[in-house]
ZAMARGU-4260 file (C-alpha; in steps of 0.2 Angstrom, whole numbers, plus 5000, padded with zeros to 4 digits):
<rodrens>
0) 5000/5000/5000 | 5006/5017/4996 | 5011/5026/5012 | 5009/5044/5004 | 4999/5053/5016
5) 4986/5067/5012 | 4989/5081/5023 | 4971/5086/5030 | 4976/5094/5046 | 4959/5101/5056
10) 4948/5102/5041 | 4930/5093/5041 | 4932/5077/5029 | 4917/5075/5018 | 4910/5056/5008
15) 4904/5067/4993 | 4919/5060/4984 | 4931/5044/4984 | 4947/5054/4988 | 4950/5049/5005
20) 4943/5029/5003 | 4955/5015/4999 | 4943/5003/4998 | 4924/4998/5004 | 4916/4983/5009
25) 4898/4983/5012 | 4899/5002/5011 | 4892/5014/4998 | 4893/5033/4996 | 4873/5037/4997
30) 4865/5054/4989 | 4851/5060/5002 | 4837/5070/4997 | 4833/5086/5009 | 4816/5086/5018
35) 4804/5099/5016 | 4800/5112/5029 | 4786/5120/5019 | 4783/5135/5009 | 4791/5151/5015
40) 4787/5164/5002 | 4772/5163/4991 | 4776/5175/4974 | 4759/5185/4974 | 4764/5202/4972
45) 4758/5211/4954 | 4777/5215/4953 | 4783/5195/4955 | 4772/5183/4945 | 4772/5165/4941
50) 4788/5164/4931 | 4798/5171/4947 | 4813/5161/4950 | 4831/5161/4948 | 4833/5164/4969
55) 4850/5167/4977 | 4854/5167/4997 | 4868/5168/5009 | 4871/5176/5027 | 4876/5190/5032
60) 4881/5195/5048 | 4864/5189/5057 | 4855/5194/5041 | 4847/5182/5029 | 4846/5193/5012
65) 4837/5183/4998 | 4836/5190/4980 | 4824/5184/4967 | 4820/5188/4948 | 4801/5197/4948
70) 4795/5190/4933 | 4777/5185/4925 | 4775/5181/4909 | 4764/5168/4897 | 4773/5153/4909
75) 4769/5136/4906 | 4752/5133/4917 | 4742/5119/4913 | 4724/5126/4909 | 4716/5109/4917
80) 4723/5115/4935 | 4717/5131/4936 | 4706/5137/4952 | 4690/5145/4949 | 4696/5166/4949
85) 4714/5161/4949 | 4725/5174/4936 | 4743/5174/4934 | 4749/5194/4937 | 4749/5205/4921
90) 4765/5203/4911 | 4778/5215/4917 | 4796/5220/4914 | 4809/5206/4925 | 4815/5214/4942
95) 4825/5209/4954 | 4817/5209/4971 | 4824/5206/4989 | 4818/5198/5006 | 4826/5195/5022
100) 4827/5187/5037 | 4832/5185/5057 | 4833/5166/5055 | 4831/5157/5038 | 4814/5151/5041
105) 4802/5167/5041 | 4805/5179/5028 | 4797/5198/5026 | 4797/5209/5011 | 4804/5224/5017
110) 4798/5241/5010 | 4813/5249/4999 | 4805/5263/4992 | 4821/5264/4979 | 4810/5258/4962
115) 4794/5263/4955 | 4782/5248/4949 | 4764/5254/4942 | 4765/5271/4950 | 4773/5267/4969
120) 4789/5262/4975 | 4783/5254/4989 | 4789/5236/4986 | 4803/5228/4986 | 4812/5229/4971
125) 4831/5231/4971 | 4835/5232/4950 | 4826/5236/4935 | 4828/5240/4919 | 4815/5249/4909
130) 4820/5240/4891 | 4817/5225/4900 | 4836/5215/4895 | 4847/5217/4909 | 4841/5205/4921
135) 4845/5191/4934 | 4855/5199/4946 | 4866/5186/4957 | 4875/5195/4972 | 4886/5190/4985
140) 4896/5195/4999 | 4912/5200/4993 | 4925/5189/5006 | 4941/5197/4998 | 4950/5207/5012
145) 4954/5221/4999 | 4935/5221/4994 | 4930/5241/4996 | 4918/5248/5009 | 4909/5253/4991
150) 4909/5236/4985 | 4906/5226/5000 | 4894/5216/4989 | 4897/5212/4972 | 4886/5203/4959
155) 4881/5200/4941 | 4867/5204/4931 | 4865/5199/4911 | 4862/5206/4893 | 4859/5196/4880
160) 4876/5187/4877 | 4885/5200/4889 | 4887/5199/4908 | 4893/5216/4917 | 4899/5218/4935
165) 4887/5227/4949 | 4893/5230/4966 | 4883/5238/4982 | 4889/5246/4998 | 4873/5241/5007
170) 4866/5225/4997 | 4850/5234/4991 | 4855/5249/4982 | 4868/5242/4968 | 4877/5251/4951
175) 4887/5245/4937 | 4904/5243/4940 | 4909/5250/4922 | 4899/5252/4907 | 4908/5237/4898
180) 4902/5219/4901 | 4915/5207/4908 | 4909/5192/4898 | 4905/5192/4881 | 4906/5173/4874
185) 4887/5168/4876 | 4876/5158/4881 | 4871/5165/4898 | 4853/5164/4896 | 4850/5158/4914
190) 4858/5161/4932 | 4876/5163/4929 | 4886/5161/4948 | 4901/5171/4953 | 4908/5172/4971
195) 4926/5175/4979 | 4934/5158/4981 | 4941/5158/4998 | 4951/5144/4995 | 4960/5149/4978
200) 4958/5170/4985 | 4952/5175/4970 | 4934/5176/4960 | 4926/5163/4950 | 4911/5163/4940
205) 4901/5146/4933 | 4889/5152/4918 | 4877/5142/4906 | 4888/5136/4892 | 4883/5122/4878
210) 4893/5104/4875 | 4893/5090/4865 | 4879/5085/4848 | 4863/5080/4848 | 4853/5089/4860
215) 4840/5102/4858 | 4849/5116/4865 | 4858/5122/4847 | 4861/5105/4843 | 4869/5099/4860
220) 4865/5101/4881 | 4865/5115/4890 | 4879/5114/4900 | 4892/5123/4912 | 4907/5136/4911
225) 4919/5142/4925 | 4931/5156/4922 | 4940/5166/4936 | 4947/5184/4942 | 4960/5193/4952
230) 4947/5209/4952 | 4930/5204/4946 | 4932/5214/4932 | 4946/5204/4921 | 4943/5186/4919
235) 4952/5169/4911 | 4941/5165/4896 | 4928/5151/4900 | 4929/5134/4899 | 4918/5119/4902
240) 4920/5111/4916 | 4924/5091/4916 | 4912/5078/4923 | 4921/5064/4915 | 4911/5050/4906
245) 4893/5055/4914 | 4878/5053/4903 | 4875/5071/4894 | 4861/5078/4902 | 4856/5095/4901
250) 4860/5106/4915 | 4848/5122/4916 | 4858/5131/4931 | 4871/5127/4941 | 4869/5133/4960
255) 4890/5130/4963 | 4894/5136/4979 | 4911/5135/4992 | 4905/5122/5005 | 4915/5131/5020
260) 4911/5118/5032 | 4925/5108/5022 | 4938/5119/5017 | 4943/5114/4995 | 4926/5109/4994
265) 4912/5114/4981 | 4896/5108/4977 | 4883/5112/4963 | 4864/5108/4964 | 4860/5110/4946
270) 4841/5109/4938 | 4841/5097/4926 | 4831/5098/4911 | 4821/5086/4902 | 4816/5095/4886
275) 4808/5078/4876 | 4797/5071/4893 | 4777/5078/4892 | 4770/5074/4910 | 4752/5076/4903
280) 4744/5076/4888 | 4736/5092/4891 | 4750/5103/4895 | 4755/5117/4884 | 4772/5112/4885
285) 4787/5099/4884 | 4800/5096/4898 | 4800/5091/4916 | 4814/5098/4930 | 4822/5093/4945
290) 4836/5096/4955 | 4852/5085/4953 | 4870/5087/4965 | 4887/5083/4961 | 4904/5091/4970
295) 4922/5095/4965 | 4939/5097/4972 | 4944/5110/4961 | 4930/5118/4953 | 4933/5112/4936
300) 4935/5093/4938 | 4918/5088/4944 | 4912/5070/4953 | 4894/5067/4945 | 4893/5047/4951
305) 4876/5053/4957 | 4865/5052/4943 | 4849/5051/4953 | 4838/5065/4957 | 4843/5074/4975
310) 4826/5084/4974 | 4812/5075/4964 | 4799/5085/4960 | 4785/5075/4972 | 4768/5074/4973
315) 4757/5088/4964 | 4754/5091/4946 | 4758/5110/4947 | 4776/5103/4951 | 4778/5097/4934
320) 4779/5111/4922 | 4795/5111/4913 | 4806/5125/4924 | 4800/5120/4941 | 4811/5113/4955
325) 4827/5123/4956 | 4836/5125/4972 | 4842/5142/4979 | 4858/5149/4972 | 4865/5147/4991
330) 4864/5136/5009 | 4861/5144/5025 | 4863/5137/5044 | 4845/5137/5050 | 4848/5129/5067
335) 4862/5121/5075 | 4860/5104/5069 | 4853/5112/5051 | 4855/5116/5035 | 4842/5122/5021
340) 4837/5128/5004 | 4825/5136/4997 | 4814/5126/4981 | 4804/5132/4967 | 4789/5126/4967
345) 4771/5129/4957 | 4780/5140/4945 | 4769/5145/4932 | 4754/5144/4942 | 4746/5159/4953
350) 4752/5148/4968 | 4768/5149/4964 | 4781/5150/4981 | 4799/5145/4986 | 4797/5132/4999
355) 4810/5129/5013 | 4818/5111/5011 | 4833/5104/5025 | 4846/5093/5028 | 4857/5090/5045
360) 4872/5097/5043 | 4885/5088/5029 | 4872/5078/5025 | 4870/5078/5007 | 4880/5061/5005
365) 4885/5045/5019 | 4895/5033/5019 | 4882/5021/5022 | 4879/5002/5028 | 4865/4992/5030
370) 4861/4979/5042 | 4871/4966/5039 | 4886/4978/5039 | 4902/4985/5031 | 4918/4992/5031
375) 4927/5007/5024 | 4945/5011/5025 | 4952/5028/5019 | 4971/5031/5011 | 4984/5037/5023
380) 4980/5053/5030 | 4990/5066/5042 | 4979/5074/5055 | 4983/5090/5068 | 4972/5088/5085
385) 4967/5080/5100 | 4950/5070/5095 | 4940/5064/5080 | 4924/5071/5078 | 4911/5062/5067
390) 4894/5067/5061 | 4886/5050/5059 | 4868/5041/5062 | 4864/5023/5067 | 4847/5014/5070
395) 4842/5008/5087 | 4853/4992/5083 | 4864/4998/5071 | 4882/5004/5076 | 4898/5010/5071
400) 4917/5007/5079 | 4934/5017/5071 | 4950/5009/5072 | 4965/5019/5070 | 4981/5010/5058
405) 4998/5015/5053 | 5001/5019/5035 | 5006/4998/5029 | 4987/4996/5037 | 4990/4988/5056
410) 4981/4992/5070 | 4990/5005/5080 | 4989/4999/5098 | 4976/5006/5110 | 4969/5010/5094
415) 4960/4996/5085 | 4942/4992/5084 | 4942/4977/5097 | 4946/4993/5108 | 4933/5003/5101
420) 4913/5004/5111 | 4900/5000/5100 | 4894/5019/5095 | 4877/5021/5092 | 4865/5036/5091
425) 4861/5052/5080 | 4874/5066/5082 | 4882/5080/5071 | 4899/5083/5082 | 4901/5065/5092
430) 4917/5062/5099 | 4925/5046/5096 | 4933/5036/5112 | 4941/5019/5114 | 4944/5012/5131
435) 4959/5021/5134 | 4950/5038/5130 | 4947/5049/5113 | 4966/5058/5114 | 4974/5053/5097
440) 4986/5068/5101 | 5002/5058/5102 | 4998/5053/5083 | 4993/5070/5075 | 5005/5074/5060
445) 5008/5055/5057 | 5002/5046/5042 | 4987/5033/5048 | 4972/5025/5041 | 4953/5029/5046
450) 4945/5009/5048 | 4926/5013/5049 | 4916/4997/5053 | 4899/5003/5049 | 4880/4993/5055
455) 4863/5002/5050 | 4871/5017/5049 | 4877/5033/5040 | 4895/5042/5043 | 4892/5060/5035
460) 4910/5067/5039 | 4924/5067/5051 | 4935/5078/5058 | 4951/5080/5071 | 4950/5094/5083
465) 4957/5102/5099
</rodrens>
C-alpha cells in the first residue's frame, strides 16, 4: 500500500467524493434528498408573478438577504389545473426583488422605496431596467480582504450574450461597475454564479455554456462554464467544466457554491432539464425539472457518480411544468444541527412559492451500511488535534466502531476496533473514544488510516479537533 499521506490537518472530511477511501466493503457513498419544511414565500405580488425564480441566498452578519427575479410572463400553466378566479399577474418587465430574514425560516418583504412599479415604489424591488434585457441579478458577499467599503457586495446581472459587473455598499442599492460587460462569449441565458473563492483568494464565475451533439439546446446540452478573476472585472476565458464520462444531460443552472464547512470543497445543485418528457397530455408544453448534486475538488473537475435526482419533483401536478424545482443559488445554517434551501415550486401557476427544504448538517452524502454491515478504509491521512469528531447516524441496533492504523494498514495499539465501544446514536459533532479515552494527540501529524466498521448506519464526515 502506498504510504503517501494526504495532509488534511483540522479540516472537516466530507464522503461526497472517493478521495480519501481506499477501499469499501459493504459500504456505499449514498446521495440524500433534503426534507421539506414547507413554503416560505408565496410570489403573489403584481410586481413577481408565476415565472419568478432564479433565487439566490447567503448570510450576512445575522442577516438572511434573499434575491429573486420578479417576473410573469405567458409561463407554462396547465389550463386543466386552474382554480375557479385564479390569474397569473399582468405581464411586466423582470425585476429583481429582495427579502430577508432574522433566522432562515420566516422571511418579510421589506419596504425599499428605491424603484417605482405601476406608480409606487413601495415594494421591494432592488434592480430594473425599463427596456426590459438586463436581468438576473446574482449577488454575493464580497470575502476578499481588499473588497472596498463601496463594493462590499458584488454581483452579476446579464444582457443578451453579455454579463457586466454590479457592486453595492449596502446590498439593496447596487450600480454597474463600468459600462463594459465582463463576459461576452454567450450563452448566459440563465443564472450565471460568481463568488470570491476563499480557497483559491480569487473570483470565480460558473455560467450556462453548451457541450457535446445531439441535444435540443443548438444541437447539443446545455451545460456549464467556469472562468476566474483577480478583480472581478478581468477574467480567464471560460471553459467547460469536466464531469468525466457521465451521461449528457442538460444542465439548466448550476447553484456551485464553496462548501465552507469543508475547506477545498464545492458543490453544485444544478436543475436538470428534460426538454423531450410531456408529463400530461394536456399541457402546453414539453420538459419536466428537477434538481440534481454533484461536487468537486477543484471547481473544474467535477464528481457526478450521482445520477439520481437529489430533489424529485414530488407529489402535485403544478410541480411538473418544465422550469419547476430549482434549488436556491445558496445554503444557510438554520439551526444548529441544520442546513436548508430554498425550492421552486408551482412555477407558472398563481400559487407559485419557494418552499424551505433541510438537511442535517453535511448531510448531502453518507458513507452508508445496511444491516448486515460493512467496512470502509480511507488512504493514509495526516491529521493535527486532539480527538476525532464524526457526524454520523445509526438505527436503534445499528452501530459503528473506528480503528485507528499505521500507513502499511496495522492496527495502532490502543487504537483498534476490538478497543473501540459500539457507537450508536444520532449526532452531528460526536466524539469518538476507545477504552483508553478519545486523545489521538500523540499521533497528530503521522500518516494513519481511518477503519470505519459501519451497522445500519450513516457516517456523513469526520474531523480531528482540539
Amino acid at each position: 500500500m502506498g504510504k503517501t499521506a494526504a495532509r488534511i490537518g483540522g479540516d472537516r472530511q466530507l464522503f461526497v467524493d472517493d478521495r480519501l477511501v481506499e477501499r469499501m466493503d459493504g459500504v456505499e457513498l449514498a446521495l440524500h434528498s433534503p426534507e421539506s419544511a414547507g413554503a416560505v414565500l408565496t410570489l403573489d405580488r403584481p410586481w413577481e408573478g408565476v415565472t419568478c425564480d432564479y433565487h439566490t441566498v447567503f448570510e450576512d452578519d445575522g442577516v438572511f438577504r434573499m434575491y429573486y427575479r420578479g417576473s410573469s410572463h405567458e409561463g407554462y400553466a396547465i389550463a386543466a389545473l386552474l382554480e375557479p378566479g385564479e390569474e397569473a399577474a399582468p405581464v411586466h418587465h423582470e425585476n429583481i426583488c429582495y427579502a430577508e430574514s432574522a433566522d432562515g425560516i420566516t422571511w418579510t418583504r421589506p419596504s425599499l422605496g428605491l424603484i417605482e412599479f405601476d406608480g409606487s415604489k413601495d415594494n421591494n424591488i432592488v434592480w430594473l431596467d425599463e427596456e426590459g434585457d438586463t436581468t438576473d441579478l446574482v449577488p454575493f458577499v464580497d470575502g476578499n480582504p481588499d473588497a472596498k467599503p463601496a463594493e462590499r457586495y458584488k454581483g452579476i446581472v446579464w444582457k443578451g450574450s453579455r454579463v457586466f459587473a454590479v457592486a453595492s455598499p449596502d446590498a439593496v442599492t447596487w450600480r454597474f461597475m463600468r459600462e463594459e460587460p465582463i463576459l461576452t462569449e454567450g450563452p448566459f441565458d440563465s443564472q450565471n454564479v460568481p463568488f470570491w473563492d476563499p480557497w483559491k483568494q480569487e473570483y470565480a464565475i460558473f455560467t450556462r455554456g453548451k457541450i457535446g451533439t445531439g441535444g435540443s439546446f443548438g444541437g447539443g446540452y446545455r451545460w456549464i462554464r467556469r472562468a476566474s478573476s483577480p478583480d472581478f472585472l478581468n477574467w480567464s476565458r471560460l471553459e467547460l467544466i469536466d464531469a468525466g464520462d457521465t451521461p449528457r444531460e442538460h444542465l439548466y443552472t448550476n447553484g456551485t457554491t464553496p462548501y465552507r464547512r469543508a475547506p477545498g470543497v464545492y458543490l453544485a445543485f444544478p436543475r436538470r432539464f428534460c426538454p423531450d418528457r410531456k408529463p400530461r397530455e394536456d399541457s402546453p408544453w414539453m420538459g419536466t425539472s428537477d434538481s440534481v448534486f454533484m461536487s468537486s475538488r477543484d471547481g473544474l473537475h467535477w464528481d457526478r457518480r450521482f445520477m439520481e435526482s437529489l430533489m424529485r419533483p414530488g407529489i402535485g401536478a403544478r410541480n411538473w411544468t418544465s422550469r419547476n424545482n430549482l434549488l436556491s443559488n445558496g445554503i444557510v445554517e438554520t439551526g444548529e444541527n441544520e442546513l436548508s434551501m430554498y425550492a421552486l415550486r408551482h412555477r407558472d401557476f398563481p400559487s407559485v412559492h419557494f418552499e424551505r427544504v433541510a438537511w442535517r448538517k453535511d448531510g448531502f452524502v453518507s458513507a452508508s451500511a445496511g444491516y448486515n454491515g460493512g467496512e470502509l478504509t480511507t488512504r493514509p491521512l495526516a491529521f493535527e488535534g486532539r480527538e476525532l469528531e464524526l457526524n454520523y447516524s445509526t438505527s436503534a441496533v445499528g452501530s459503528i466502531r473506528v480503528e485507528l492504523q499505521d500507513a502499511d494498514g496495522r492496527a495502532i495499539p490502543g487504537f483498534g476496533l476490538a478497543d473501540h465501544p459500539e457507537m450508536f446514536g444520532d449526532e452531528v459533532a460526536g466524539v469518538t473514544r476507545w477504552n483508553g479515552g478519545g486523545d489521538v494527540s500523540a499521533l497528530s501529524g503521522r500518516a494513519v488510516r481511518l477503519r470505519f466498521e459501519i451497522r445500519d448506519a450513516d457516517v456523513y464526515s469526520f474531523r480531528f479537533r482540539g
